[in-house]
C-alpha positions in Angstrom: 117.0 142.4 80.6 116.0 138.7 79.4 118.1 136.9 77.1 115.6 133.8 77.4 114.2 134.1 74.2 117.5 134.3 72.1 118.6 131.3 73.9 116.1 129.1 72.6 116.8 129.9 69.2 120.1 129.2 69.1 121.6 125.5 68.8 123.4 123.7 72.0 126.2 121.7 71.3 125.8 120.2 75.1 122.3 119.0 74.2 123.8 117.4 71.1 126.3 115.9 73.3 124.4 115.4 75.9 122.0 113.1 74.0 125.2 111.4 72.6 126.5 110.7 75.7 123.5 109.5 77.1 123.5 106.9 74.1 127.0 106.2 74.9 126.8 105.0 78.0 126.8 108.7 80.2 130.1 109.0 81.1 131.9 112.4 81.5 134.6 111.2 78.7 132.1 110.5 76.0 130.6 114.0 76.4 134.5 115.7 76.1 135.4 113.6 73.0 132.0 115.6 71.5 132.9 118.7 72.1 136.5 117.6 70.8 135.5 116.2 68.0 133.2 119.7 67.3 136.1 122.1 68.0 137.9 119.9 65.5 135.2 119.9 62.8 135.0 123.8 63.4 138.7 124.0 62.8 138.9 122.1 59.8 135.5 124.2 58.5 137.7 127.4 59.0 140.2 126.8 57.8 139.1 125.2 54.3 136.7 128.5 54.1 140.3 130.9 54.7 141.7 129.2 52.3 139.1 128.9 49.3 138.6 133.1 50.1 142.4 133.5 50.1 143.0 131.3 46.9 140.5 133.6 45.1 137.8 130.5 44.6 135.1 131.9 45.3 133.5 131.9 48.8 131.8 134.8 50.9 134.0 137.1 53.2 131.4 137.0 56.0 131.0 133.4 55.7 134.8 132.7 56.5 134.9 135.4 58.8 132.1 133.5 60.5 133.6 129.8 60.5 136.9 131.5 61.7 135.1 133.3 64.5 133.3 129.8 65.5 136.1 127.7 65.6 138.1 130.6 67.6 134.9 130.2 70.8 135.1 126.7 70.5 138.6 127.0 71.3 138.8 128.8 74.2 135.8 127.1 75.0 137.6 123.6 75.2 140.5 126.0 76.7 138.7 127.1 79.5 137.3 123.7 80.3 140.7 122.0 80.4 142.1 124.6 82.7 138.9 124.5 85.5 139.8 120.7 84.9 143.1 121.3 85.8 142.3 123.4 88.8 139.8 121.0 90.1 142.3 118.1 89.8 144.8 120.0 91.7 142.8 121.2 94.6 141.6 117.6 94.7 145.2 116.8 95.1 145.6 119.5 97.6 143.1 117.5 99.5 144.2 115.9 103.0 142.8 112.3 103.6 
């Protein structure tokens, strides 16, 4: 089973990033304030689309559904990075010189 095709199709955040950090200088931080500032954006686009379908304004139920879902894998996204960071940093301090 390939899933080569579907991949292609679908947007990368890390090449957006990637081609923002590149223009920032590189550096590992650059690239984790763009995913940051994504998972924020997503958060802020979810929640603005529960609350405009819970207010009764209008807005379609799949559409919130889907923001919500978004910003829920970008989250443990940036969830799972921080803690392979973490474990990374503490086997590096585990480290004898």
């Amino acid at each position: 089973m390939s899933i080569h095709g579907i991949s292609t199709s679908l947007p990368n955040p890390a090449q957006d990033s990637r081609k923002t950090a590149n223009a920032e200088g590189g550096d590992f931080g650059s690239l984790l304030r763009a995913y940051t500032d994504q998972m924020n954006a997503e958060h802020r686009a979810a929640s603005q689309a529960a609350e405009t379908l819970v207010t009764g304004k209008g807005g379609n139920t799949s559409e919130a559904l889907l923001a919500i879902q978004k910003a829920d894998l970008s989250f443990q996204l940036m969830l799972s990075v921080r803690n392979k960071l973490v474990d990374a940093y503490r086997e590096v301090m585990r480290m004898q010189l």
